[in-house]
C-alpha positions as CSV (number, residue, x, y, z in Angstrom):
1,X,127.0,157.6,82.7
2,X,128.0,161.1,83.5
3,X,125.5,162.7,85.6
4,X,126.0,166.3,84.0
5,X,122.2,168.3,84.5
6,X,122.1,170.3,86.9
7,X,118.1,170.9,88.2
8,X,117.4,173.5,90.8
9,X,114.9,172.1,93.1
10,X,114.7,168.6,91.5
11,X,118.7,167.2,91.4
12,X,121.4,165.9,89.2
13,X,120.3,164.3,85.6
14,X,118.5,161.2,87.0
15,X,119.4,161.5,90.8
16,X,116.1,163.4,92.6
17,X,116.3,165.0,95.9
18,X,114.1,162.8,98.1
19,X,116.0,159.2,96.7
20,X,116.3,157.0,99.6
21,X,119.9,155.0,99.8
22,X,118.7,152.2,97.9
23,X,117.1,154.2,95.1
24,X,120.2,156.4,94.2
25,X,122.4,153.4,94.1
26,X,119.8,152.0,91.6
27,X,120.9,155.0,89.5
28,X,123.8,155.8,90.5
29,X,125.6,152.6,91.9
30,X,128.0,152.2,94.7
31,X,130.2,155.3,96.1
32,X,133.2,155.2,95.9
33,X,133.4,157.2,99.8
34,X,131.1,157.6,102.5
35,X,131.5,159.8,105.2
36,X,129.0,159.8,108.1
37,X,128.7,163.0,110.4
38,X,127.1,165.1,113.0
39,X,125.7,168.1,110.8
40,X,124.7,171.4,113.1
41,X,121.4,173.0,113.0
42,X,122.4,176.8,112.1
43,X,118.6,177.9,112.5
44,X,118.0,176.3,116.6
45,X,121.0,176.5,118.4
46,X,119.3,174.4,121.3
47,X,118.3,171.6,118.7
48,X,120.2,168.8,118.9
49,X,122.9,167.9,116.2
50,X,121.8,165.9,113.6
51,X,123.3,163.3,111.2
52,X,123.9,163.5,107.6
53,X,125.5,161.0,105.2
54,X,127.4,162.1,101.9
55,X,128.6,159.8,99.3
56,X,131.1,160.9,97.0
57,X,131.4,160.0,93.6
58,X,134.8,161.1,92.7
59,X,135.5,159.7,88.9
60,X,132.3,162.0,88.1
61,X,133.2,164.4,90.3
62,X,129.8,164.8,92.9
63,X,128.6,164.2,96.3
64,X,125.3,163.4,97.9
65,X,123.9,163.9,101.0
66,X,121.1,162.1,102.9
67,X,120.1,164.0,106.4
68,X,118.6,161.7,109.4
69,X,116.0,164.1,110.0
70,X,114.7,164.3,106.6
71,X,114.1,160.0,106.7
72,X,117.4,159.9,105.3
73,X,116.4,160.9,101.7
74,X,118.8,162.8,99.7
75,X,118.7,166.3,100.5
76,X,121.9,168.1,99.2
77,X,123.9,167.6,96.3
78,X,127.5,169.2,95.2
79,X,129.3,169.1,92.0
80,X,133.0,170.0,90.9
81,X,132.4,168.1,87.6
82,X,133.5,171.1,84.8
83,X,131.2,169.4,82.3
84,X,128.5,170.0,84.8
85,X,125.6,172.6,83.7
86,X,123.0,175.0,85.1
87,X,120.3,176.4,83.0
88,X,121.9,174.7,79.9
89,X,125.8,176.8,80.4
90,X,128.8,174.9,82.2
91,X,130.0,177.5,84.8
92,X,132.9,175.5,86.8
93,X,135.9,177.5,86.2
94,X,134.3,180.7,85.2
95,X,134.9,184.1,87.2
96,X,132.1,185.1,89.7
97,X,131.6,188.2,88.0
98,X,130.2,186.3,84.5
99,X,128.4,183.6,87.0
100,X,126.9,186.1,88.8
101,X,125.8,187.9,85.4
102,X,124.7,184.9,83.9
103,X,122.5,184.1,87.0
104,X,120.9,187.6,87.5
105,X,118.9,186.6,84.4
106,X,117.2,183.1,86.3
107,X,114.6,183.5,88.4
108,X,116.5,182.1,91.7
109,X,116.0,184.8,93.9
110,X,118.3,187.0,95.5
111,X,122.2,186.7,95.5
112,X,124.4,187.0,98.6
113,X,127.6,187.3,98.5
114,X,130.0,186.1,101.5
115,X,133.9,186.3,101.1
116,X,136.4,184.4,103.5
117,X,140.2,184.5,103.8
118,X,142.0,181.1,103.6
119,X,145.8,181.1,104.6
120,X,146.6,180.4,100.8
121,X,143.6,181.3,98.7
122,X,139.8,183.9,98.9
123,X,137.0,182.3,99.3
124,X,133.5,183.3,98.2
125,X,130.3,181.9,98.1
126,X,127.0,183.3,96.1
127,X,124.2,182.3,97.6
128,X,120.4,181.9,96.7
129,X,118.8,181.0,99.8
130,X,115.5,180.7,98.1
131,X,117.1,178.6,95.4
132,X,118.6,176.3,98.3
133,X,121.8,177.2,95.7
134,X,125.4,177.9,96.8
135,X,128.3,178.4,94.5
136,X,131.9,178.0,95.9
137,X,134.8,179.9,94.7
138,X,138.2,180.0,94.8
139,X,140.6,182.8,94.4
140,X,137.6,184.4,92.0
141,X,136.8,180.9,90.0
142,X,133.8,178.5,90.5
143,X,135.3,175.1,91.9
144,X,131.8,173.7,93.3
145,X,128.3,173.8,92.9
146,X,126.3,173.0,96.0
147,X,122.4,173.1,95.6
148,X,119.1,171.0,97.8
149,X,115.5,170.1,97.6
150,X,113.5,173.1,98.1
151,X,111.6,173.9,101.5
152,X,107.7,174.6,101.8
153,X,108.6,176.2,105.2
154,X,111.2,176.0,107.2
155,X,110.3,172.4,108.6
156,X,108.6,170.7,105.4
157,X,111.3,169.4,102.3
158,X,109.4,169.8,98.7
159,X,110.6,166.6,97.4
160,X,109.9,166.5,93.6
């Protein structure tokens, strides 16, 4: 089944941020990819790295990550699925001036907007750090949605 509902704070249709391994392939079955990695701590330079887990489940077109210091529960999840929707709208492929529009009217926060410059293609990513919500776009269109559990501080997941 196509895993399509996007839930800030909560996850993706039946997957819940805070799943351990065995639970979300209970839901979700096998992946077809892992890819296990050291992730960097932006916040603590002198913390040590960390490692974190995705599994990719290309035919529906997400990817979910687990974190080693979060007891490996699923803390991250990204979608590229254009059947995919937040707040009841599907917003892969639109511009970032309507997705930005269309999100100034949730209550997620505030919206940052950071642009990079690809040898081929712009990138730009609006971001609701108090949301845990990043949007990916390319050359001005949403390719991926990238959201995580929410944080009681900056140590403490709020699993749902």
């Amino acid at each position: 089944m196509e895993k399509t509902d996007i839930k800030i704070g909560i996850g993706l249709s039946d997957i819940r941020f805070g799943m351990t391994k065995n639970e979300l392939t209970s839901v979700a079955g096998e992946p077809e990819e892992k890819d296990l990695y050291q992730a960097l701590d932006d916040e603590d330079e002198d913390d040590d790295n960390y490692l974190s887990e995705s599994w990719h489940y290309d035919e529906d077109e997400y990817s979910v990550a687990f974190d080693e210091e979060d007891g490996w529960r699923v803390t991250t999840i990204s979608t590229s699925n254009p059947n995919a929707s937040l707040f009841g709208k599907k917003l892969i492929g639109k511009s970032l001036n309507d997705v930005a529009d269309f999100l100034a009217n949730q209550d997620l926060g505030e919206g940052e907007i950071e642009e990079m410059d690809e040898e081929n293609s712009k990138l730009s990513v609006l971001s609701f750090l108090a949301s845990s919500l990043n949007l990916w776009f390319t050359n001005g269109r949403l390719t991926e949605i990238q959201w995580g559990v929410l944080w009681k501080d900056e140590d403490t997941p709020d699993w749902p």
